[in-house]
FIFI-24634 format. One record per residue: residue number from 1; residue in one letter; y, z, x of N, C-alpha, C in turn. Coordinates in Angstrom, 2 decimals. Last residue first. Layout:
<rs>
R    n  res     n.c2     n.c3     n.c1    ca.c2    ca.c3    ca.c1     c.c2     c.c3     c.c1
R  NUM    A        Y        Z        X        Y        Z        X        Y        Z        X
...
</rs>
This chain:
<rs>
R    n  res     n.c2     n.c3     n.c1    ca.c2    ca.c3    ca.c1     c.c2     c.c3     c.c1
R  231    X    46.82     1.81   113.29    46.11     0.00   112.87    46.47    -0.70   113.79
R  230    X    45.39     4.89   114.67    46.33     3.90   114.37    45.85     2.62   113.68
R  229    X    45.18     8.56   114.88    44.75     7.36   114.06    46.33     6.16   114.00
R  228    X    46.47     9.18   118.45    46.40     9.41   117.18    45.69     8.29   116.13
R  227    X    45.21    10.99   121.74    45.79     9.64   120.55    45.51    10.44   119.47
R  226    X    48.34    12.92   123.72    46.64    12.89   122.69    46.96    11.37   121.24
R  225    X    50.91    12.52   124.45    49.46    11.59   125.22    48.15    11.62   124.70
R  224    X    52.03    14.35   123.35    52.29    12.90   123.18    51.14    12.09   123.60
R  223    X    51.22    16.70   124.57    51.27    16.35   123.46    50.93    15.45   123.15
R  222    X    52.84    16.27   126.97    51.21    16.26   127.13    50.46    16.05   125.94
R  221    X    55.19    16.69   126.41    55.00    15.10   126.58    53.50    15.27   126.75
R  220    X    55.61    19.14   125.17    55.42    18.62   124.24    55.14    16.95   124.45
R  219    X    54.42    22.35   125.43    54.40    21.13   126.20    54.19    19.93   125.75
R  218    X    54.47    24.15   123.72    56.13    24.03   124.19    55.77    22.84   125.50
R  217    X    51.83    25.22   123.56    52.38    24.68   122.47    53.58    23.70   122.95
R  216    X    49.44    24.35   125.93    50.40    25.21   125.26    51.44    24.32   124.37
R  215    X    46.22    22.82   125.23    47.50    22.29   125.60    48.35    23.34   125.05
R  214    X    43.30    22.44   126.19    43.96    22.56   125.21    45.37    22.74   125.96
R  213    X    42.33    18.99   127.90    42.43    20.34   127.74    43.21    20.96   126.62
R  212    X    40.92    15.84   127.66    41.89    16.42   127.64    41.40    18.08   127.49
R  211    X    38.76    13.80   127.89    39.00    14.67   129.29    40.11    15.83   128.83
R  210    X    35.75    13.75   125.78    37.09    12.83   126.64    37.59    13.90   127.67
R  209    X    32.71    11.92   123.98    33.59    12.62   125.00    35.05    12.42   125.41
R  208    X    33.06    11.66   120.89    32.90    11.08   122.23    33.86    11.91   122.64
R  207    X    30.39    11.90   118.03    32.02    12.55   118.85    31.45    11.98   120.04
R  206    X    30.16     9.23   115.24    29.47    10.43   116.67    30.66    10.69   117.03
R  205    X    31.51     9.18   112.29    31.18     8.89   113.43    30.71    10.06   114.42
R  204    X    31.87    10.70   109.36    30.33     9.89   109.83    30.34     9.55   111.80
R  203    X    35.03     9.96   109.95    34.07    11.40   108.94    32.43    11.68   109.85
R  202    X    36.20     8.79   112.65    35.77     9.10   111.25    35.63     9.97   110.90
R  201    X    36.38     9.29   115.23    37.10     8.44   114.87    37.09     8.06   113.47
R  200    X    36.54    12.26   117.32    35.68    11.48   116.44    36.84    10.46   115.53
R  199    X    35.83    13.93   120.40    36.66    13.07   119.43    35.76    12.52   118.70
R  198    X    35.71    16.81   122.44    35.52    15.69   121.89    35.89    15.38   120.60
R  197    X    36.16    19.23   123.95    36.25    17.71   124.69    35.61    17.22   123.83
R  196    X    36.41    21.75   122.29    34.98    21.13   122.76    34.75    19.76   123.71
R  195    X    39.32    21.78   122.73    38.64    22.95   123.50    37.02    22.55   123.38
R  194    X    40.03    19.63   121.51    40.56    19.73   122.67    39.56    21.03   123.42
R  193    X    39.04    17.12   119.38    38.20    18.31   119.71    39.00    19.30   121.47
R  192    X    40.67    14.90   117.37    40.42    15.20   118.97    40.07    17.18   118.61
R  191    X    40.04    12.53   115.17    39.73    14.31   115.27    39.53    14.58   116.95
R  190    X    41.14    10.33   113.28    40.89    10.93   114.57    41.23    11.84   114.27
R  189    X    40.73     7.50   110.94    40.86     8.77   111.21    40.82     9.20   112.38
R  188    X    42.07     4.96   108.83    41.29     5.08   109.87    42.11     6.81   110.19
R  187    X    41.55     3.28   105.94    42.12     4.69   106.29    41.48     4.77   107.72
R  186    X    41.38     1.10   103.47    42.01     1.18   104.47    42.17     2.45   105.09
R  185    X    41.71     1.17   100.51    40.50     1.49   100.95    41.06     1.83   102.72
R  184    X    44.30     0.36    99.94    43.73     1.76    99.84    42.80     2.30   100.79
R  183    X    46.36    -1.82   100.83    44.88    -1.70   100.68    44.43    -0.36   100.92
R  182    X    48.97    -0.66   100.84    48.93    -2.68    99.92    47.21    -2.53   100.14
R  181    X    48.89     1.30   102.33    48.76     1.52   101.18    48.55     0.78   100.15
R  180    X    46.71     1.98   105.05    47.66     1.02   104.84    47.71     1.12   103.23
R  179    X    47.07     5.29   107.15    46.84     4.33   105.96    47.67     3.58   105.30
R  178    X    45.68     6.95   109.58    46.77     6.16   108.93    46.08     5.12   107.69
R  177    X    45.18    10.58   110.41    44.98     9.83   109.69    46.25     8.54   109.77
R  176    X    44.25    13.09   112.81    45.05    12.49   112.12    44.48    11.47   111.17
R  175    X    44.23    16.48   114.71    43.78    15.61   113.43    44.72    14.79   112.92
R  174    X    43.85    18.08   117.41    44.83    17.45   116.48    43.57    16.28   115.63
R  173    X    43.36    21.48   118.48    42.98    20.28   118.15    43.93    19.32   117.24
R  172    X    44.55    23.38   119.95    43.16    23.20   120.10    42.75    22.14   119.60
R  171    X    47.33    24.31   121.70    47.17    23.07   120.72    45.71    22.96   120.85
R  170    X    48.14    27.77   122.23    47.96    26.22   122.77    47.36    25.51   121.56
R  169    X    49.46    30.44   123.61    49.49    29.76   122.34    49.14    28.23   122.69
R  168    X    47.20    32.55   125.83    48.54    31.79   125.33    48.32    30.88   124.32
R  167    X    45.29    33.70   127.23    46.89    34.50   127.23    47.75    33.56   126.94
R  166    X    42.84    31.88   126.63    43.50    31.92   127.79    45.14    32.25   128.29
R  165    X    44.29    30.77   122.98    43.51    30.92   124.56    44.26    31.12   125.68
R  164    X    45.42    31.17   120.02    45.33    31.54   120.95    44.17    31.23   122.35
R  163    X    45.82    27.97   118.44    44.97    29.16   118.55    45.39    29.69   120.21
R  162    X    46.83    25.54   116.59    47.08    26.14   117.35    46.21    27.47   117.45
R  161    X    46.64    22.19   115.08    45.66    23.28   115.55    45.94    24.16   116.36
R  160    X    47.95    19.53   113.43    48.16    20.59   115.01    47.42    21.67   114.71
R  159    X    48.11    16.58   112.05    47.73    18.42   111.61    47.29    19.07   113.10
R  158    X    49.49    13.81   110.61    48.94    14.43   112.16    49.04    15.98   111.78
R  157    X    49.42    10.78   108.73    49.62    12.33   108.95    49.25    12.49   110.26
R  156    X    50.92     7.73   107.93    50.25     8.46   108.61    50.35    10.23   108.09
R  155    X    51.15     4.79   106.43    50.88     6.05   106.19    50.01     6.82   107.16
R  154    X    52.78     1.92   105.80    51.69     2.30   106.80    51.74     3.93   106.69
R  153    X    54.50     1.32   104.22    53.72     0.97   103.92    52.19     1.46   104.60
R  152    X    55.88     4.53   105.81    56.19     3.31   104.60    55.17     3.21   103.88
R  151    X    55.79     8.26   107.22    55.53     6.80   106.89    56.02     6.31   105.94
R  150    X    53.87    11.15   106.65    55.15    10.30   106.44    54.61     9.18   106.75
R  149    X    53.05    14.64   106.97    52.78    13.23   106.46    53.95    12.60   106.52
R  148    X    51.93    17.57   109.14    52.90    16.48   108.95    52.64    15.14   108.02
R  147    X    51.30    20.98   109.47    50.70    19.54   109.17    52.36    18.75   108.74
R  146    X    49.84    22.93   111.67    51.09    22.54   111.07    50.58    20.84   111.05
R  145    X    47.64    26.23   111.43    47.62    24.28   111.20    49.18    24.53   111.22
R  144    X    46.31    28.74   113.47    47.19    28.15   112.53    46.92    26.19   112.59
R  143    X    43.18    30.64   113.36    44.15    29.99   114.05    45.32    29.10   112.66
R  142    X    41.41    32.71   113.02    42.66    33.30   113.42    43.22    31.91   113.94
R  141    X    39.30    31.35   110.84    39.77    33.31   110.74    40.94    33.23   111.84
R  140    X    40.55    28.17   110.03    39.70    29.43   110.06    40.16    30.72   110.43
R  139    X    43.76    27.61   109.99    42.59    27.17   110.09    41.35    27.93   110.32
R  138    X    46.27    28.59   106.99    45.28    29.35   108.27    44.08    27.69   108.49
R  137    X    49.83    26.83   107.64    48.83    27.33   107.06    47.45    27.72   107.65
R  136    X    52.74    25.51   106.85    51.86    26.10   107.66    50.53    26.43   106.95
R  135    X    54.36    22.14   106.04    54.22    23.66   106.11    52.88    24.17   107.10
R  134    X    54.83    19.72   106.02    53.99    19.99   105.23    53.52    21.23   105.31
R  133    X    57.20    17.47   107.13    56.84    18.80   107.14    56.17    18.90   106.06
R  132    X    58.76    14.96   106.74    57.29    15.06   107.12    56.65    16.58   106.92
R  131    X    61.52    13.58   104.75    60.92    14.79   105.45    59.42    14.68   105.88
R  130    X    60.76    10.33   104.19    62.05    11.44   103.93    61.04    12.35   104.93
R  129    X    59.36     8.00   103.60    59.09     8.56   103.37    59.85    10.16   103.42
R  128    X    60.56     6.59   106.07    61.21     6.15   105.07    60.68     7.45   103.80
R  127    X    60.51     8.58   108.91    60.57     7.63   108.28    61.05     7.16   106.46
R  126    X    59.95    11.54   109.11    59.37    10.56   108.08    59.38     9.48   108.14
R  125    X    62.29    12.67   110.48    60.93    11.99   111.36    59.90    11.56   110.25
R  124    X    64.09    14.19   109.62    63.84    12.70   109.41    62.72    11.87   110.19
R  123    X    63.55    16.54   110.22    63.88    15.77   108.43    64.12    14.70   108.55
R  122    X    61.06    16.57   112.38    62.48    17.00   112.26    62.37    16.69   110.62
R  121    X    57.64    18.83   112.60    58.80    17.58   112.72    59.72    17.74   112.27
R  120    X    56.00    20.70   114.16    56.46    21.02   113.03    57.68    20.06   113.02
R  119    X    55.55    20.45   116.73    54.60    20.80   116.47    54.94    20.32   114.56
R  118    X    57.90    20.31   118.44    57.25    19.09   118.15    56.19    19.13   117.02
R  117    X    59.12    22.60   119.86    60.23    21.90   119.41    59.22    20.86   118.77
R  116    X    57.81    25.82   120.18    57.72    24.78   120.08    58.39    23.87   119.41
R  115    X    57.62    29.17   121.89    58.28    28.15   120.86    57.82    27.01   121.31
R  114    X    56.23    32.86   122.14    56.28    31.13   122.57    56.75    30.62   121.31
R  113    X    56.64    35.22   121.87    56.20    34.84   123.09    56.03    33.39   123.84
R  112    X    58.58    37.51   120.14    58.99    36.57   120.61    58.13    35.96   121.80
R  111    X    57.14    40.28   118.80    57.80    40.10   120.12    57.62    38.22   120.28
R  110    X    57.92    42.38   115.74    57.29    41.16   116.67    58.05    41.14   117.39
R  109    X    57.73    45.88   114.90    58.26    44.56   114.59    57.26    43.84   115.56
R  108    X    57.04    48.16   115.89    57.38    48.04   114.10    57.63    46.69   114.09
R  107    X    54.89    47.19   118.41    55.47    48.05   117.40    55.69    47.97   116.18
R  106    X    54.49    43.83   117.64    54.90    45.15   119.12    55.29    45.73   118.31
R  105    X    52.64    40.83   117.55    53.21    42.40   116.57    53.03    43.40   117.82
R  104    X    54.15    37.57   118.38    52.89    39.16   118.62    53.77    40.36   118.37
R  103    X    54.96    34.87   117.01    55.24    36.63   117.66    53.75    37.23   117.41
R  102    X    56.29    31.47   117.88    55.44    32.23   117.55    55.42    34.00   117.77
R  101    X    58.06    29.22   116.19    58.08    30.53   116.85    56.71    31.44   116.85
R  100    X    58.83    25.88   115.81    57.70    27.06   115.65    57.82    28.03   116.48
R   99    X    61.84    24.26   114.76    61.29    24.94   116.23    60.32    25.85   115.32
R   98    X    63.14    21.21   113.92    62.44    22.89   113.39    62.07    23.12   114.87
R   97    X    66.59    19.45   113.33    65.42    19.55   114.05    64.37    21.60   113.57
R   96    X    67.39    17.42   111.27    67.60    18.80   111.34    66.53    18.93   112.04
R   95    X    69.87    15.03   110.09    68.63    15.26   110.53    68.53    16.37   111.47
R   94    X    72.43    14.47   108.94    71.64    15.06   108.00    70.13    15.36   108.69
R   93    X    75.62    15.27   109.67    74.14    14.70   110.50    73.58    15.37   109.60
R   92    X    78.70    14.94   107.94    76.96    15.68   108.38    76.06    14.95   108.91
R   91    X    81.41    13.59   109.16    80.38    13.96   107.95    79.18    14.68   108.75
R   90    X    83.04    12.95   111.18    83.48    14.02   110.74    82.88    14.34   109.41
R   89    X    81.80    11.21   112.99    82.75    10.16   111.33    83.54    11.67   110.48
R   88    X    79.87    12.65   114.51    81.35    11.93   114.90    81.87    11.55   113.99
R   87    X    79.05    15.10   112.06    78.46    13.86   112.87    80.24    13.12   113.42
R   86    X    77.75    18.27   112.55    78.73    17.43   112.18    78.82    16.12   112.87
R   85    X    74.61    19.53   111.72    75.20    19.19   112.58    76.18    18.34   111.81
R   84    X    73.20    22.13   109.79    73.35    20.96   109.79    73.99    20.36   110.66
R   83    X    70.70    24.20   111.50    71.81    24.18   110.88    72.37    22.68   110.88
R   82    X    66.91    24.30   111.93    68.45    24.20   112.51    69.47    23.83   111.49
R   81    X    64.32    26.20   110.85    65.25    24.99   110.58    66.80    24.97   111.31
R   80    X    61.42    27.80   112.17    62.97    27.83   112.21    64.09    26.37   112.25
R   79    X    59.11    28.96   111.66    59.61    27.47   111.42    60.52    27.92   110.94
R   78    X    56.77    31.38   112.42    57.82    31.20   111.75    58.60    29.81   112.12
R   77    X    54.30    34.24   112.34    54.70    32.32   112.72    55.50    32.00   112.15
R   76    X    52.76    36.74   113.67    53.49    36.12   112.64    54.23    34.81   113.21
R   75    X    49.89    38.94   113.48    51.25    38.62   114.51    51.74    37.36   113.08
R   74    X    48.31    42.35   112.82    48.94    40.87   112.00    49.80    40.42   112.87
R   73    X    45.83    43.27   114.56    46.67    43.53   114.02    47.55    42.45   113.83
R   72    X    43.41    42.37   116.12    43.34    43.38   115.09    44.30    43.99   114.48
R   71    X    43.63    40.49   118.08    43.46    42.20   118.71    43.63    42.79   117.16
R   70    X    43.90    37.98   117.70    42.67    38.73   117.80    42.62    39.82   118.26
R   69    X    45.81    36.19   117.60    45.30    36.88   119.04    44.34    37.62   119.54
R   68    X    46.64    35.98   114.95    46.54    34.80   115.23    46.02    35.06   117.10
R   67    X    46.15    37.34   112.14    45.70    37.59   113.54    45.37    36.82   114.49
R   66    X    49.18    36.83   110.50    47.73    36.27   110.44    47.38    36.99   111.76
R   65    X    51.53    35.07   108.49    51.04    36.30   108.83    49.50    35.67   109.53
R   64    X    53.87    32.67   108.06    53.02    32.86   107.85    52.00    33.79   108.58
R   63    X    57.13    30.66   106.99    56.79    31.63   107.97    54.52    31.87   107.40
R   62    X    59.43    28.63   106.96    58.27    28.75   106.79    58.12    29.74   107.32
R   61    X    62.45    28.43   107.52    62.26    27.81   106.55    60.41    27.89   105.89
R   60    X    64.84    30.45   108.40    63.24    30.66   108.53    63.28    29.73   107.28
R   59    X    68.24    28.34   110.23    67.07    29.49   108.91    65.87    29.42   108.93
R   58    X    70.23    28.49   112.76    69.30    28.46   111.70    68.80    29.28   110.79
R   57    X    70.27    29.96   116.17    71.14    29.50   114.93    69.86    28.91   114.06
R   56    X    69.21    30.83   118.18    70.38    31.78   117.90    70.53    31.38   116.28
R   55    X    66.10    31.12   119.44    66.37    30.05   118.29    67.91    31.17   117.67
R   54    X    65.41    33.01   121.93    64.83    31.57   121.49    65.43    30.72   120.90
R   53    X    66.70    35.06   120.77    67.01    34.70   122.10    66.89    33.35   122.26
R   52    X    65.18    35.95   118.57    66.92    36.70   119.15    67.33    35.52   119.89
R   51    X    62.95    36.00   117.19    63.88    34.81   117.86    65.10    34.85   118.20
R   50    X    61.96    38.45   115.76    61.43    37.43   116.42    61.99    36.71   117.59
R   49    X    64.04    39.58   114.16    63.09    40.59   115.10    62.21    39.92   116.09
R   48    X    66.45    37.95   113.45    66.45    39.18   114.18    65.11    39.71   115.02
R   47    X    64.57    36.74   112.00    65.00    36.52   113.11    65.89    37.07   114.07
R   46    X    63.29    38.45   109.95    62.32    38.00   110.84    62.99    37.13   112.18
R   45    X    65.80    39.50   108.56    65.00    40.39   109.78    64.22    39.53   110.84
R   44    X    66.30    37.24   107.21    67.05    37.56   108.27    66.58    38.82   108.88
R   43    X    64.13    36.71   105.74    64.73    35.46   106.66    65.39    36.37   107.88
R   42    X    61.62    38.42   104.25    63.45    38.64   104.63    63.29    37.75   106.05
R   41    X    58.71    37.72   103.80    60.04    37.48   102.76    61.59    37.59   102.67
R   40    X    57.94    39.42   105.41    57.92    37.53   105.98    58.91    37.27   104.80
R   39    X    57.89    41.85   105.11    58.63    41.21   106.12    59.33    39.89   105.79
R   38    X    55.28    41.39   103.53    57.46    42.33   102.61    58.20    41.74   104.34
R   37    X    53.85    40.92   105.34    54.09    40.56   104.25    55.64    40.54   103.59
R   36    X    53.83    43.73   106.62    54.36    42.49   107.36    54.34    41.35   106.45
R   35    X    53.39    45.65   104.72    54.58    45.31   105.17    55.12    43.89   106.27
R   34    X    50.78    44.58   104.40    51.36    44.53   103.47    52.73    44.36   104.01
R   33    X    49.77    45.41   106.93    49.13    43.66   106.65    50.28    43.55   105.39
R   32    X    49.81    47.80   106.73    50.63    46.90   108.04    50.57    45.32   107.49
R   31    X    49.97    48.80   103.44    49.65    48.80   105.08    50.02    47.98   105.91
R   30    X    51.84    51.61   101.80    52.20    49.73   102.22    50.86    49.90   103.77
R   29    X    49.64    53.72    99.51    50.90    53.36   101.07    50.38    51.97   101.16
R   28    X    48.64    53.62    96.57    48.77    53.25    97.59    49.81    53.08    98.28
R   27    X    48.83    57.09    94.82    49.73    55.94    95.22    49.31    55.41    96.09
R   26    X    45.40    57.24    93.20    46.50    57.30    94.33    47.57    56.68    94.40
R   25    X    44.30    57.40    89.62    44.31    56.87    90.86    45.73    57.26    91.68
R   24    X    44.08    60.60    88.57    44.72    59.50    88.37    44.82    59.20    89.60
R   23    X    41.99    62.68    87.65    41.90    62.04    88.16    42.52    60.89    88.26
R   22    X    43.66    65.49    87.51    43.53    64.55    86.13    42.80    62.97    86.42
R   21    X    43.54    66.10    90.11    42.52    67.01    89.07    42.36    66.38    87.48
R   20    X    45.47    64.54    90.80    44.06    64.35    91.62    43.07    65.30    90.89
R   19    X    48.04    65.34    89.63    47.42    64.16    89.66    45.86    63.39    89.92
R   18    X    48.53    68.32    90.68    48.00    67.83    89.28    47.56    66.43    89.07
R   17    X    47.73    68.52    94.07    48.43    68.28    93.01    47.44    67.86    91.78
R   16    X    46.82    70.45    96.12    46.65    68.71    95.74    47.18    68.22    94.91
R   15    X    46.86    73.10    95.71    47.00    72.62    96.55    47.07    70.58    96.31
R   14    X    47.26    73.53    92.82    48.51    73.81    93.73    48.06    73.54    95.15
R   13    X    44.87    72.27    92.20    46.39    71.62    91.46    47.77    72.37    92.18
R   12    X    43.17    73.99    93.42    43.29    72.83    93.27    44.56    72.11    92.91
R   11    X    43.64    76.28    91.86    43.49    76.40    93.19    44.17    74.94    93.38
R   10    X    42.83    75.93    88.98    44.23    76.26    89.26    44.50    76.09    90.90
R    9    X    39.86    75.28    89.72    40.81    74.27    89.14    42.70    75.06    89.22
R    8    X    39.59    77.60    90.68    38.87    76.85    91.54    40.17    75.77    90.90
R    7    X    39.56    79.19    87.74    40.57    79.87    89.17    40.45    78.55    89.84
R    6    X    38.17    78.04    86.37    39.79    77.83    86.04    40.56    78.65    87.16
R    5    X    35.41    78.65    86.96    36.35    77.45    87.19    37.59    76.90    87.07
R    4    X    35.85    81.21    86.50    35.44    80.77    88.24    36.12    79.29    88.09
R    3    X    35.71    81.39    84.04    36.88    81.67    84.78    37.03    81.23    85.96
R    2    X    32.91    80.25    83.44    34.32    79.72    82.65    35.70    80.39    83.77
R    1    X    31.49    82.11    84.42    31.57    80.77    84.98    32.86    80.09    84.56
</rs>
């Protein structure tokens, strides 16, 4: 028996190697979810591989992975900051518009299928409050948020809901808030429901009906027309 097993075990180690008879865990291989990961960390592939065409100039100032189409493989979101502009006085325009890119994973890389100039605000669309951008991030299992805060005394946010429908990137819901800050307590809210048609004007309040549809991303005066929390 003793030999049977040192033939079986010599067998072994020249077919599989010595590693797998000393039982030492595997090298894990990168998987798709990983390398598209190691992706999102090089600026200049992801626009190369994304936004050739869309967005020539700038930098990936956000990006974020996800199955944002539901076919079971990682597509990717990226907030592309524009380059500083020179202002007539021959100084810098310091206000920098973003564009959201969105890609569906083709092959080894992404395919470029929709942008949005509104979704993700400029550096000065704060108001006094400076920058609004509040980055990206998942709303449940496959859709994205881009959230915004700014304002003075009067404090708003607005958080965009994008999800795939109906073969395309559209706005499913917007969430907002304003608040007066000389009175805390003060906060009025809206939750437009675009793909259930309905709104709520609190935490506690009933939802009311309304008429709007979900909305592709890159339509940005239809946008405009969903209300927001106001005083």
């Amino acid at each position: 028996m003793q030999w049977k097993f040192g033939w079986v075990a010599t067998i072994l180690v020249a077919l599989l190697g010595a590693d797998l008879v000393a039982a030492k865990p595997p090298r894990r291989r990168a998987t798709t979810a990983t390398k598209t990961a190691q992706d999102a960390q090089n600026p200049t592939t992801l626009q190369q591989a994304l936004a050739p065409s869309l967005v020539r100039e700038g930098t990936v100032e956000a990006e974020l992975a996800g199955d944002f189409d539901g076919d079971g493989t990682p597509d990717l979101a990226v907030v592309i900051l524009s380059p500083p502009r020179p202002g007539t006085e021959g100084g810098i325009v310091e206000d920098r518009t973003r564009t959201l890119v969105m890609g569906l994973r083709d092959g080894a890389g992404f395919r470029a299928v929709q942008s949005s100039s509104c979704l993700a605000l400029c550096t000065q669309c704060g108001g006094v409050m400076g920058d609004p951008f509040q980055g990206l991030s998942t709303s449940g299992k496959d859709r994205l948020a881009v959230s915004n805060y700014g304002g003075s005394r009067y404090r708003w946010s607005v958080r965009y809901v994008v999800a795939w429908h109906k073969g395309a990137f559209r706005v499913v819901a917007v969430d907002s808030t304003s608040q007066d800050t000389a009175r805390p307590n003060r906060e009025r809210q809206r939750s437009v429901n675009l793909l259930a048609g309905t709104q709520k004007t609190g935490k506690d309040a009933k939802g009311e009906r309304h008429k709007w549809q979900p909305i592709p991303i890159d339509q940005c005066e239809k946008l405009e027309r969903i209300p927001r929390a106001t005083f």
